[in-house]
FIFI-924488 format. One record per atom (N, C-alpha, C, O): residue number from 1; x, y, z. Coordinates in steps of 0.05 Angstrom, whole numbers, always signed. Layout:
REM FIFI-924488
+-----+--------+--------+--------+
!   k !     xx !     yy !     zz !
+-----+--------+--------+--------+
! NUM !      X !      Y !      Z !
...
+-----+--------+--------+--------+
END
This chain:
REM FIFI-924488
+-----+--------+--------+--------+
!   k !     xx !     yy !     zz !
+-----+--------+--------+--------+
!   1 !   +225 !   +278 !   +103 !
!   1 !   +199 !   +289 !   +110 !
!   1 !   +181 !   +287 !    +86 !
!   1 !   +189 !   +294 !    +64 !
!   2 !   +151 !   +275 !    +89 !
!   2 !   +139 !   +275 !    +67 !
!   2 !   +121 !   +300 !    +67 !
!   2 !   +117 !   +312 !    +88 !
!   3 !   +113 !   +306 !    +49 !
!   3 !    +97 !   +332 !    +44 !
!   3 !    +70 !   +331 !    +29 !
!   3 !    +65 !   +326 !     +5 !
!   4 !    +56 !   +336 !    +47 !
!   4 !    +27 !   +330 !    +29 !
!   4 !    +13 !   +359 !    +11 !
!   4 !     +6 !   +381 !    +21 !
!   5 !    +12 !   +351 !    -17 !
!   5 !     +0 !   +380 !    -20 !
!   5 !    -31 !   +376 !    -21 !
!   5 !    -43 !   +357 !    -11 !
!   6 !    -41 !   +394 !    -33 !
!   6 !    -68 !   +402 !    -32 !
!   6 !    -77 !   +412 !    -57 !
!   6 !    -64 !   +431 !    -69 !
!   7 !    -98 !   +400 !    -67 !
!   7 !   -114 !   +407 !    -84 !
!   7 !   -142 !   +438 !    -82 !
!   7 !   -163 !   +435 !    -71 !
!   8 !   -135 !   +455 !    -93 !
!   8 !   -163 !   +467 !   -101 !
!   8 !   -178 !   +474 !   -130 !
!   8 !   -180 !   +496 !   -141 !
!   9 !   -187 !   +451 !   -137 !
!   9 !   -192 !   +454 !   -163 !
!   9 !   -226 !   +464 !   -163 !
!   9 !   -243 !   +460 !   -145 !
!  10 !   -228 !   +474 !   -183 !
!  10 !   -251 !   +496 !   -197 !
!  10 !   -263 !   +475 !   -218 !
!  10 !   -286 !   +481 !   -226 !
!  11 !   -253 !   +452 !   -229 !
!  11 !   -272 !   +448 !   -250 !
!  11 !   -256 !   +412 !   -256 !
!  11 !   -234 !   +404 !   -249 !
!  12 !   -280 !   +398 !   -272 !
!  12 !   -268 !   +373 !   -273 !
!  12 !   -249 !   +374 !   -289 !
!  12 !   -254 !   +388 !   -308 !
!  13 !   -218 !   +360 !   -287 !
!  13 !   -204 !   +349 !   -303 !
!  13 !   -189 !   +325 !   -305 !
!  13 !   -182 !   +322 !   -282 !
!  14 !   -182 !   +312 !   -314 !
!  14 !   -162 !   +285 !   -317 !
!  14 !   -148 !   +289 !   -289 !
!  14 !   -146 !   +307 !   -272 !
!  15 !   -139 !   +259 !   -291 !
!  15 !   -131 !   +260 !   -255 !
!  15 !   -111 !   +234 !   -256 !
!  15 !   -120 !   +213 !   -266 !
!  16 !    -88 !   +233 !   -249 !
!  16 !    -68 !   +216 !   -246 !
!  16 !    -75 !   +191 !   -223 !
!  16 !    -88 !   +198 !   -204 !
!  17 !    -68 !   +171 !   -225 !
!  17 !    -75 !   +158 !   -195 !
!  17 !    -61 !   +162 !   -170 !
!  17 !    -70 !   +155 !   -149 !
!  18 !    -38 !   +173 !   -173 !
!  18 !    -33 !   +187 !   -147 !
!  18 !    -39 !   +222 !   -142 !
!  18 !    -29 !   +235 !   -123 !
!  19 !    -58 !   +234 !   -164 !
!  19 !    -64 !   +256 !   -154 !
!  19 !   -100 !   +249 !   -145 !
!  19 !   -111 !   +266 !   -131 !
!  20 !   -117 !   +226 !   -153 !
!  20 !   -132 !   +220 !   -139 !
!  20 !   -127 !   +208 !   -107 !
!  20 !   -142 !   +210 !    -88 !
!  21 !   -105 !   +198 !   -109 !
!  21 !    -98 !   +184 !    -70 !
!  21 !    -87 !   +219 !    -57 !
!  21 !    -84 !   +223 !    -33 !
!  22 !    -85 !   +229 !    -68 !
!  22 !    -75 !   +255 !    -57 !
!  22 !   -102 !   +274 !    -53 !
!  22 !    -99 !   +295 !    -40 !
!  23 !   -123 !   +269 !    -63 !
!  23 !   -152 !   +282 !    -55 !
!  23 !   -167 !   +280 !    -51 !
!  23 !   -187 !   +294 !    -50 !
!  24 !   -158 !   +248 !    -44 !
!  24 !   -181 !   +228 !    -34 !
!  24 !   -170 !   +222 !     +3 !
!  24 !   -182 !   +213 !    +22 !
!  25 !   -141 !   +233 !     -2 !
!  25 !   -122 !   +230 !    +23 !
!  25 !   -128 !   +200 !    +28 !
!  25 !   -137 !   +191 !    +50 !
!  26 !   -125 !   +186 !    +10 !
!  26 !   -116 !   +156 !     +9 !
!  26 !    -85 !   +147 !     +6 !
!  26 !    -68 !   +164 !     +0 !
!  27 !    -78 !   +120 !     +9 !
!  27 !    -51 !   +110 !     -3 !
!  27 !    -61 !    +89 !    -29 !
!  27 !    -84 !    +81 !    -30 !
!  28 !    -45 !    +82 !    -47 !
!  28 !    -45 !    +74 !    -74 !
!  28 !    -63 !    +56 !    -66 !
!  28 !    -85 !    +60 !    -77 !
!  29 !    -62 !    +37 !    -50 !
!  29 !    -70 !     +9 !    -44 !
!  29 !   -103 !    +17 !    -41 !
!  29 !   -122 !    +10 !    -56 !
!  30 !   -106 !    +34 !    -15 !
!  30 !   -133 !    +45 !    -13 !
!  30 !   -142 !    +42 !    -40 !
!  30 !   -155 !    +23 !    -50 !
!  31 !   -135 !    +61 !    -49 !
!  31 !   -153 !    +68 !    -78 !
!  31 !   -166 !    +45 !    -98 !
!  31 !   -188 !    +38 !   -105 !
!  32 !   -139 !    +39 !   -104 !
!  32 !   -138 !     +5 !   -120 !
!  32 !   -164 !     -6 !   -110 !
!  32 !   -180 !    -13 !   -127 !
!  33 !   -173 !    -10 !    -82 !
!  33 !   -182 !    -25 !    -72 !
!  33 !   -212 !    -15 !    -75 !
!  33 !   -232 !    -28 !    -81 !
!  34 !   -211 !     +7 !    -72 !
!  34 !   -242 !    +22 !    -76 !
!  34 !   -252 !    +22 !   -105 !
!  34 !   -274 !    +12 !   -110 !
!  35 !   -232 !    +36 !   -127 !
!  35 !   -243 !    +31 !   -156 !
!  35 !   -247 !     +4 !   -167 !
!  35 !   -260 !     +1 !   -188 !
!  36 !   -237 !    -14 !   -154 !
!  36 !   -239 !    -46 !   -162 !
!  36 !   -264 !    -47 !   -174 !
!  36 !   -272 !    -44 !   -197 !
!  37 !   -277 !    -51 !   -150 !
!  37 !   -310 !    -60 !   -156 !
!  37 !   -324 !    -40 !   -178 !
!  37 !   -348 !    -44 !   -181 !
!  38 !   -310 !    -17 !   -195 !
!  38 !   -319 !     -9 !   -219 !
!  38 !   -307 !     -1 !   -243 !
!  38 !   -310 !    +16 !   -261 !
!  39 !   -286 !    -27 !   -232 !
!  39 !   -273 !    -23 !   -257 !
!  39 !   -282 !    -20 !   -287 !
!  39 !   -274 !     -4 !   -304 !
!  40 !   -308 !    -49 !   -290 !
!  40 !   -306 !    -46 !   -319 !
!  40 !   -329 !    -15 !   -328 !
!  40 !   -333 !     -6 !   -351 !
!  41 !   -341 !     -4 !   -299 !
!  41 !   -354 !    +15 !   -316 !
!  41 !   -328 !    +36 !   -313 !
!  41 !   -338 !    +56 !   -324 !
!  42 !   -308 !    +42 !   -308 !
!  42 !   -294 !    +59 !   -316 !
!  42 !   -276 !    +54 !   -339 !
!  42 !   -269 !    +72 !   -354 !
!  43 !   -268 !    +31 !   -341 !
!  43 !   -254 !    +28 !   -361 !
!  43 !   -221 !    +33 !   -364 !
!  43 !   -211 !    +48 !   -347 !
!  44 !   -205 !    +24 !   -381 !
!  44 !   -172 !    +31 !   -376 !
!  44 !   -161 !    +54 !   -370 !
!  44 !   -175 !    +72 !   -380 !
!  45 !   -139 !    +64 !   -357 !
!  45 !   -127 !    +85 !   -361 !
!  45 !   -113 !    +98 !   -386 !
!  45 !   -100 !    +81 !   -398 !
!  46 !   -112 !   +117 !   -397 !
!  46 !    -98 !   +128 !   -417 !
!  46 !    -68 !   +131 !   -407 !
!  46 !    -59 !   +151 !   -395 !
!  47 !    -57 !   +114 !   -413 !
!  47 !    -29 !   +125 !   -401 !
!  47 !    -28 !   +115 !   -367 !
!  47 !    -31 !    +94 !   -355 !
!  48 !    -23 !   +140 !   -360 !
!  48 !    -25 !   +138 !   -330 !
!  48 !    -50 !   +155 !   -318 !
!  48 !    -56 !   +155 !   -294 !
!  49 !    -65 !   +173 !   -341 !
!  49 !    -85 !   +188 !   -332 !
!  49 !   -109 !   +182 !   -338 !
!  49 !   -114 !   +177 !   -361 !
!  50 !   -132 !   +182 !   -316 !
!  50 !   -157 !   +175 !   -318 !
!  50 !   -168 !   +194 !   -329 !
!  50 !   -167 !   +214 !   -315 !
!  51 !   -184 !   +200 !   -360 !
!  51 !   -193 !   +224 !   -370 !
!  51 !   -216 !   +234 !   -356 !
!  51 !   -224 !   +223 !   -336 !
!  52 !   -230 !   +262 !   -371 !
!  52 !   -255 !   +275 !   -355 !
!  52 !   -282 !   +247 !   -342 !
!  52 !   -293 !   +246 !   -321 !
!  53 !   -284 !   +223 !   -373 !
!  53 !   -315 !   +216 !   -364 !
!  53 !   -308 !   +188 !   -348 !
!  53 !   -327 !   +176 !   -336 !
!  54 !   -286 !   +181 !   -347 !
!  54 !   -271 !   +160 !   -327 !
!  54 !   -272 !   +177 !   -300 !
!  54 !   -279 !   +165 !   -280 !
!  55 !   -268 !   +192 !   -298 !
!  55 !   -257 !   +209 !   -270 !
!  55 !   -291 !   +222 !   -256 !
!  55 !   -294 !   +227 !   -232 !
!  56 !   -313 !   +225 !   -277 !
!  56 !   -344 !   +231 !   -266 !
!  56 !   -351 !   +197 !   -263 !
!  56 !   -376 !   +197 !   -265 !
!  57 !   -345 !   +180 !   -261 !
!  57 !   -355 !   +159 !   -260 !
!  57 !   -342 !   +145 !   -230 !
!  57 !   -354 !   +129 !   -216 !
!  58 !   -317 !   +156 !   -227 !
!  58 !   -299 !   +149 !   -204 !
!  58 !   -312 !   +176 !   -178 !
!  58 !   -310 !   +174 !   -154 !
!  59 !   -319 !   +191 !   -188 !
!  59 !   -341 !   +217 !   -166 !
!  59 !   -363 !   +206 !   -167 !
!  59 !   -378 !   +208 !   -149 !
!  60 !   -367 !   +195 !   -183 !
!  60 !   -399 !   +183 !   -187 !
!  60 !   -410 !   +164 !   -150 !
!  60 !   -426 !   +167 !   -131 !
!  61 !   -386 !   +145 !   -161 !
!  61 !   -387 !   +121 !   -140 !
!  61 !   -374 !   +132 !   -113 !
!  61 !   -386 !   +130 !    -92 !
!  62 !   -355 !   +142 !   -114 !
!  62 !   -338 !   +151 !    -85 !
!  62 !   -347 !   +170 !    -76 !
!  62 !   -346 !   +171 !    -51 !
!  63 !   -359 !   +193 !    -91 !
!  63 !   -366 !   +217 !    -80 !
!  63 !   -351 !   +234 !    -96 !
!  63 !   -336 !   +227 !   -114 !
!  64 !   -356 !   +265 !    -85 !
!  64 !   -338 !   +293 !    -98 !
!  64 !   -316 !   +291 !    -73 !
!  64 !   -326 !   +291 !    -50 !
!  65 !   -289 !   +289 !    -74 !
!  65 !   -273 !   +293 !    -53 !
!  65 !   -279 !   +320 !    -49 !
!  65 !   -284 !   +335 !    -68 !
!  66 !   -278 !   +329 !    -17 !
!  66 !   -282 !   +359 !     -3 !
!  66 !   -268 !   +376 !     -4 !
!  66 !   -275 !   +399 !     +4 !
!  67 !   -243 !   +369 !    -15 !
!  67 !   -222 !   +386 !    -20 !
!  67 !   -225 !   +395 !    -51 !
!  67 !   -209 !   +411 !    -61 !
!  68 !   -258 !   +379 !    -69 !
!  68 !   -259 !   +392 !    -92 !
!  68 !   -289 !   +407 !    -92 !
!  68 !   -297 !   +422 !   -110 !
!  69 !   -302 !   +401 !    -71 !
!  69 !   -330 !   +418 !    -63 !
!  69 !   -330 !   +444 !    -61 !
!  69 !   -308 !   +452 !    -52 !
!  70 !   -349 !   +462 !    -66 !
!  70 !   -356 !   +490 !    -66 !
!  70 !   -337 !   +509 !    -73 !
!  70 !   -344 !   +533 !    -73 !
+-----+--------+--------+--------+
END
């Protein structure tokens, strides 16, 4: 059984790429496929985590996921 959790976050922070497909309620591939086209303004990952001004740049273009609104 897979188990989806849920995000309610209060404020921007670093974001893994499967905790962005998880609040974007995308799969890896989705995602890949959406940040493509900005890549070079976001720039590399640290590791495996996209930091604070990589991650306002990836809201910038996609939107605020709703599960991180109000």
């Amino acid at each position: 059984m897979h188990m989806k959790t849920s995000y309610t976050v209060k404020e921007l922070k670093p974001y893994s790429m499967k905790e962005l497909c998880t609040i974007y309620q995308v799969g890896y591939k989705t995602m890949r496929r959406w940040l493509q086209p900005f890549e070079h303004e976001i720039g590399k990952r640290q590791g495996r985590i996209y930091n604070v001004s990589q991650v306002t740049v990836i809201f910038k273009h996609l939107g605020v996921p709703s599960v991180l609104e109000g």
